[in-house]
N, CA, C and O atoms as a Tinker XYZ file with bonds, in Angstrom:
   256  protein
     1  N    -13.057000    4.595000   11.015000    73     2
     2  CA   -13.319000    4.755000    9.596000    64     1     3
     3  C    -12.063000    4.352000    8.832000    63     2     4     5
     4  O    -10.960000    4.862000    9.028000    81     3
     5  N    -12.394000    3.131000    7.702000    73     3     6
     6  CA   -11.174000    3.272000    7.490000    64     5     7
     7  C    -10.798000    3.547000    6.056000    63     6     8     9
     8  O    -11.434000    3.171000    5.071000    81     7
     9  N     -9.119000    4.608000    6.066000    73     7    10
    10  CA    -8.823000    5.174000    4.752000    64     9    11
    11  C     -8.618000    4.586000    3.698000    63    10    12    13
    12  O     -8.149000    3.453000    3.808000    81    11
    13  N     -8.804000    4.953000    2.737000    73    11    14
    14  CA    -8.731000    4.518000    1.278000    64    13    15
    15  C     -7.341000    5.189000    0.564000    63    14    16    17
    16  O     -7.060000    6.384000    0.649000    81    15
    17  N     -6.425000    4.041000   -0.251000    73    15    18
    18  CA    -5.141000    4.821000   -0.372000    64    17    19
    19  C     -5.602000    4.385000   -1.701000    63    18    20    21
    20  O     -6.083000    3.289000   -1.989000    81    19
    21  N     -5.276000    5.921000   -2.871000    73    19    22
    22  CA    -5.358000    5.634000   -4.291000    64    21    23
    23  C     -4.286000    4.728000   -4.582000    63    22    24    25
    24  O     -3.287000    4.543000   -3.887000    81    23
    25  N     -4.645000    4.060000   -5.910000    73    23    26
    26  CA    -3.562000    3.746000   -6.609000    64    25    27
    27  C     -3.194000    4.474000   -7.854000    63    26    28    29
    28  O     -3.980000    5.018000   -8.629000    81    27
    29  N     -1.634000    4.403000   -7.966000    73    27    30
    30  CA    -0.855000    5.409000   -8.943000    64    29    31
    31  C     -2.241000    5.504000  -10.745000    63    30    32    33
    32  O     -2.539000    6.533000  -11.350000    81    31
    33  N     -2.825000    3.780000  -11.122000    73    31    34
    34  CA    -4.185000    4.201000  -12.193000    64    33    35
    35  C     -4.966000    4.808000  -12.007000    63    34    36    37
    36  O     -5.661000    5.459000  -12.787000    81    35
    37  N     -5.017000    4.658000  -10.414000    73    35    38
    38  CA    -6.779000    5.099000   -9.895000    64    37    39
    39  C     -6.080000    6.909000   -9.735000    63    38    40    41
    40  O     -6.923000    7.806000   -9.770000    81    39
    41  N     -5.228000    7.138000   -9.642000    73    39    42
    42  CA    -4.874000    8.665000   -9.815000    64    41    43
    43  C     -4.906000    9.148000  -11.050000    63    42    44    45
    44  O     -5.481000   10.203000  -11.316000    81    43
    45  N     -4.287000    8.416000  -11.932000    73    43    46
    46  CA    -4.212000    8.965000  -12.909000    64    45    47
    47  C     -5.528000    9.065000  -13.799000    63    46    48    49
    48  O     -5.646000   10.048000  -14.531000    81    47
    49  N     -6.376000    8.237000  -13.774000    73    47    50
    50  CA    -7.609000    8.354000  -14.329000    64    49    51
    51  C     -8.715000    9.271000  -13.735000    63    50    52    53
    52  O     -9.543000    9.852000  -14.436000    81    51
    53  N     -8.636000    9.369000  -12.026000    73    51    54
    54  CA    -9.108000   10.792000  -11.702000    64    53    55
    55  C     -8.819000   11.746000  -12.215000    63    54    56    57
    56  O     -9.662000   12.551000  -12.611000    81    55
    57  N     -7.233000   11.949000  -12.376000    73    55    58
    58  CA    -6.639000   13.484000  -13.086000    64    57    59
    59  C     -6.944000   13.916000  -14.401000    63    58    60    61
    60  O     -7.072000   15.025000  -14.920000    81    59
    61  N     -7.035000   12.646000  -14.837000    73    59    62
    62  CA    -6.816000   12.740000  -16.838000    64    61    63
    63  C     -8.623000   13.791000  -16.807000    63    62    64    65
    64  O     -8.853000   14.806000  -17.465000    81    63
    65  N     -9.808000   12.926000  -15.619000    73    63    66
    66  CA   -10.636000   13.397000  -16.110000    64    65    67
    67  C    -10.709000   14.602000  -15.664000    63    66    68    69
    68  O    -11.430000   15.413000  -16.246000    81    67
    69  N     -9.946000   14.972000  -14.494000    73    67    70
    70  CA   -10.417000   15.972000  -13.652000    64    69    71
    71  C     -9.570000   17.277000  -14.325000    63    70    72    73
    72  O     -9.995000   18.430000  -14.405000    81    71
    73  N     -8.316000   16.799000  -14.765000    73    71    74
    74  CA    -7.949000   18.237000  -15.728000    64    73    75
    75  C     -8.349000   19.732000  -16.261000    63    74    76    77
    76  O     -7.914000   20.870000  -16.083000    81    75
    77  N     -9.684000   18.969000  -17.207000    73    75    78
    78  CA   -10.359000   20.312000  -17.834000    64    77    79
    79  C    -10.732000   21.044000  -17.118000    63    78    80    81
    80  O    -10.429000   22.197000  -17.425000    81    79
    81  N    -11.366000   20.926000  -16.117000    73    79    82
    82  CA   -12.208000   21.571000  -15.302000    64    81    83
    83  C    -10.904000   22.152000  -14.313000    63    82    84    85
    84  O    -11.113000   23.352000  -14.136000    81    83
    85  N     -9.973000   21.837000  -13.796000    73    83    86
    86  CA    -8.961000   22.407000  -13.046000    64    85    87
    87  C     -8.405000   23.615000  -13.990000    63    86    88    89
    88  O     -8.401000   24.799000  -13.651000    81    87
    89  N     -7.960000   23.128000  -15.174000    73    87    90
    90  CA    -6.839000   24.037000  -16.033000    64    89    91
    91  C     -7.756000   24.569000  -17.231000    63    90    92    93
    92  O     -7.534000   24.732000  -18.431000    81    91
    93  N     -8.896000   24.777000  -16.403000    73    91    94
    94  CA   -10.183000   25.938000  -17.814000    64    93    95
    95  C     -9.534000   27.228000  -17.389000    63    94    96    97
    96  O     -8.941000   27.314000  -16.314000    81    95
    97  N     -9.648000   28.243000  -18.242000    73    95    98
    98  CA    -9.213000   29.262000  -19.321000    64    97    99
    99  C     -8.864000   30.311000  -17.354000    63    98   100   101
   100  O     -7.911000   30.809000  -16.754000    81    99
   101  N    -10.960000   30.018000  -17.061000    73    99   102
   102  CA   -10.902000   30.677000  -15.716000    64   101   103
   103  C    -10.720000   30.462000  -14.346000    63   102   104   105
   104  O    -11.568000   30.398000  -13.456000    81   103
   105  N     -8.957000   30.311000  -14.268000    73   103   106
   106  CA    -8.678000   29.348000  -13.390000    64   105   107
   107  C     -9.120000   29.384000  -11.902000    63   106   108   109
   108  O     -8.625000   30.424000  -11.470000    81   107
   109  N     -9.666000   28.894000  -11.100000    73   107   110
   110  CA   -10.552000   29.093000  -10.009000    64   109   111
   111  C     -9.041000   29.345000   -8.798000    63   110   112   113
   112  O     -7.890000   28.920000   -8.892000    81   111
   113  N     -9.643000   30.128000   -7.825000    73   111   114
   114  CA    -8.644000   30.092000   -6.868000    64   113   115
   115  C     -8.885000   29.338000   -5.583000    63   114   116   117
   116  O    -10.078000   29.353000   -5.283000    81   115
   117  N     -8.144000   28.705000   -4.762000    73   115   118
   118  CA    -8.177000   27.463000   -3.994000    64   117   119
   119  C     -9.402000   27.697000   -3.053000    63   118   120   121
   120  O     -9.708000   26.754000   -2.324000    81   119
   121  N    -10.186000   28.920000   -2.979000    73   119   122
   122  CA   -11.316000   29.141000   -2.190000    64   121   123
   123  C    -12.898000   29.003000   -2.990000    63   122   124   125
   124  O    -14.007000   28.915000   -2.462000    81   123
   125  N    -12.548000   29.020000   -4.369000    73   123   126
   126  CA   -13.599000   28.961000   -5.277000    64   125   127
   127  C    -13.497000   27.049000   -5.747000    63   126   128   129
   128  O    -14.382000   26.723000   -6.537000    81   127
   129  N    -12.584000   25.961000   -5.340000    73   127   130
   130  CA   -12.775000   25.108000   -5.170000    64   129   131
   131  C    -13.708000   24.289000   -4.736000    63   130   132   133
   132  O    -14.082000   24.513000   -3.585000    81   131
   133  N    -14.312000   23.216000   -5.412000    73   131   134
   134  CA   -15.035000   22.218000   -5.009000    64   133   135
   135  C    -14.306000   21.196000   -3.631000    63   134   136   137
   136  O    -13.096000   20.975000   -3.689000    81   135
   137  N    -14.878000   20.799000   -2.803000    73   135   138
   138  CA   -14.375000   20.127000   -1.722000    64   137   139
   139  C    -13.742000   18.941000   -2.475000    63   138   140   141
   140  O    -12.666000   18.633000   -1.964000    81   139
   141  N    -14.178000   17.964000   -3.839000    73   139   142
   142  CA   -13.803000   16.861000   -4.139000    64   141   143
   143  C    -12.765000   17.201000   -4.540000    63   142   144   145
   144  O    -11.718000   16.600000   -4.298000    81   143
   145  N    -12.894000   18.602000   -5.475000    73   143   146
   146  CA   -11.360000   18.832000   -6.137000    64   145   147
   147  C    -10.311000   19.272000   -5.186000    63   146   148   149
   148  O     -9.152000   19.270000   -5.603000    81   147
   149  N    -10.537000   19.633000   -4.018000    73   147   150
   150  CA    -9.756000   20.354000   -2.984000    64   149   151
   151  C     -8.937000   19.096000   -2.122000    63   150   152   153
   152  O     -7.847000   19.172000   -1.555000    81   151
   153  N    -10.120000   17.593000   -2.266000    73   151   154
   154  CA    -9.467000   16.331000   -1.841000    64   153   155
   155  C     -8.781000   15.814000   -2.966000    63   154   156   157
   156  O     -7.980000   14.975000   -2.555000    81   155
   157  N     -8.716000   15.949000   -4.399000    73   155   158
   158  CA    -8.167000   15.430000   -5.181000    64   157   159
   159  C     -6.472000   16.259000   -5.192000    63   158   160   161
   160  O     -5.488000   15.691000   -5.666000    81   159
   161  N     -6.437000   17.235000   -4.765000    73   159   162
   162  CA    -5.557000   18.406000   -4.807000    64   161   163
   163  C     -4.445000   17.419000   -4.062000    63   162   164   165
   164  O     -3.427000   16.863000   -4.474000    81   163
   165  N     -5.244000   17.470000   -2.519000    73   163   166
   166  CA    -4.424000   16.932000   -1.492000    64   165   167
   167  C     -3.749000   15.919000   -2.109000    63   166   168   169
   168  O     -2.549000   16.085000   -2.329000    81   167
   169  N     -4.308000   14.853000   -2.448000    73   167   170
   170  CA    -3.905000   13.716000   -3.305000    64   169   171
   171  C     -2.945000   13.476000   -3.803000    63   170   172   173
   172  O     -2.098000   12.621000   -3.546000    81   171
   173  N     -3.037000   14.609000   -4.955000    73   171   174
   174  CA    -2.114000   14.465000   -5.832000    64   173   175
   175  C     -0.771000   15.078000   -5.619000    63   174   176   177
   176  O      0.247000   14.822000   -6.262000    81   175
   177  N     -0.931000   16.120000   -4.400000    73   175   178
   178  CA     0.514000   16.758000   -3.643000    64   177   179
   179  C      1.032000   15.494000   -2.877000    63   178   180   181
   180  O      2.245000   15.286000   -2.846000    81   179
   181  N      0.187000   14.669000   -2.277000    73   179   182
   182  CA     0.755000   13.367000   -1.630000    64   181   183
   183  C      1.495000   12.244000   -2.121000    63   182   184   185
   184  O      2.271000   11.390000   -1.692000    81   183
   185  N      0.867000   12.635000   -3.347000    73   183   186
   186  CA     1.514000   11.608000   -4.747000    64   185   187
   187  C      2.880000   12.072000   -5.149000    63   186   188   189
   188  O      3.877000   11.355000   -5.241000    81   187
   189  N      2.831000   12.894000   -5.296000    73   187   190
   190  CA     3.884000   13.538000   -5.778000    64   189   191
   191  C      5.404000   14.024000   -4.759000    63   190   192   193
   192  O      6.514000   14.316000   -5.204000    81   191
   193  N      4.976000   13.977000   -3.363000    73   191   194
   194  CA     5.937000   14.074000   -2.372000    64   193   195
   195  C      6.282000   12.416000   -2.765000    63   194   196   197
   196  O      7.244000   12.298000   -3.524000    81   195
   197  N      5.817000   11.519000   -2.470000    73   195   198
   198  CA     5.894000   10.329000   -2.399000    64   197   199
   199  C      6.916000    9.623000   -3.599000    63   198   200   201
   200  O      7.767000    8.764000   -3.366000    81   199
   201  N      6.569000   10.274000   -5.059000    73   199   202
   202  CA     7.190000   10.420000   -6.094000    64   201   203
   203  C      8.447000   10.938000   -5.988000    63   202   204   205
   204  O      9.361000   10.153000   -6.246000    81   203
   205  N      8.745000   12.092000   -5.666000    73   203   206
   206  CA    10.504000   12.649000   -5.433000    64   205   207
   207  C     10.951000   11.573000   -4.141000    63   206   208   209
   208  O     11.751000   10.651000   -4.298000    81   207
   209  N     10.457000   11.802000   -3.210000    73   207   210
   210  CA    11.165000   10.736000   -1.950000    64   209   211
   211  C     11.796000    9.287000   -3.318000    63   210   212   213
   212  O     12.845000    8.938000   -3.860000    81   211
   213  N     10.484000    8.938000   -3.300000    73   211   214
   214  CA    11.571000    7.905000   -4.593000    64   213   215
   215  C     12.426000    7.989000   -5.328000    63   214   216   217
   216  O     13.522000    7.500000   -5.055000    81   215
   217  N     12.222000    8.550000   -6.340000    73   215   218
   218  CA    13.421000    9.044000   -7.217000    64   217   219
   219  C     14.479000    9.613000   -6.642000    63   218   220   221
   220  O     15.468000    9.356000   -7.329000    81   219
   221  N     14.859000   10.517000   -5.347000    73   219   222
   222  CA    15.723000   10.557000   -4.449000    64   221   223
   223  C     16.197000    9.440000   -4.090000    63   222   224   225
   224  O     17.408000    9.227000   -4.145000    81   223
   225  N     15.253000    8.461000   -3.627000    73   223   226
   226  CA    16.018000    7.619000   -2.913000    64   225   227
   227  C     16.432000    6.689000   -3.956000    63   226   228   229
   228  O     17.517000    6.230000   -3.597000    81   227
   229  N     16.149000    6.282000   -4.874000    73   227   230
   230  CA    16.673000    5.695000   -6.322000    64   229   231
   231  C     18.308000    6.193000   -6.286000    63   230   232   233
   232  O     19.417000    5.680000   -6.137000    81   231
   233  N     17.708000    7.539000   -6.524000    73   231   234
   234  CA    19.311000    8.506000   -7.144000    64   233   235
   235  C     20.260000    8.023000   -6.080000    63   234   236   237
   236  O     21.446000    8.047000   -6.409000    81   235
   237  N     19.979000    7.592000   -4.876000    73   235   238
   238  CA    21.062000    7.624000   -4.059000    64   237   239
   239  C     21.354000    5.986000   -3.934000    63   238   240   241
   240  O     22.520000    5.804000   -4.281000    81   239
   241  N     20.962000    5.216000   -3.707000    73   239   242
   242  CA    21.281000    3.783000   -4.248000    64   241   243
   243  C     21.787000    3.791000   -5.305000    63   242   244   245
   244  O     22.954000    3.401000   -5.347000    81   243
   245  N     21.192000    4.190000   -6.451000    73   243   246
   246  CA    22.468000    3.998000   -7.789000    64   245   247
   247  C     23.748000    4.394000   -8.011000    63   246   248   249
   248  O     24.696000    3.855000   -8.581000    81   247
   249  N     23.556000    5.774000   -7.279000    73   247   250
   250  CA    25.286000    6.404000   -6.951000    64   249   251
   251  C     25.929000    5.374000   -5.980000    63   250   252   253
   252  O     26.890000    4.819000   -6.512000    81   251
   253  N     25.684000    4.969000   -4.746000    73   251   254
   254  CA    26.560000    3.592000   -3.970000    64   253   255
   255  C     27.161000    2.974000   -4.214000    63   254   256
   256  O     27.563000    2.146000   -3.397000    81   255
């Protein structure tokens, strides 16, 4: 089977829509999750490790 890697638009246009429903008033807890939102979750923690590793590794090339 083979994986599908978002891209940084194709994230951000999931999130922009997927927002409301994450950050409503009654915030759901990670067991009251939808499976899509629970894969979008993953996602966006993957994104975001991926994001500091960069900017780390930026920060440290520019100091050199």
């Amino acid at each position: 089977m083979a994986s599908q890697v978002a891209t940084p638009s194709s994230l951000h246009t999931t999130v922009a829509s997927s927002m409301a429903s994450l950050s409503s008033p009654s915030s759901a807890s990670p067991s009251q999750l939808s499976p899509d939102d629970v894969e979008l979750l993953a996602k966006l923690e993957e994104q975001n490790r991926y994001e500091s590793f960069t900017q780390l590794f930026l920060k440290c090339i520019n100091s050199c």
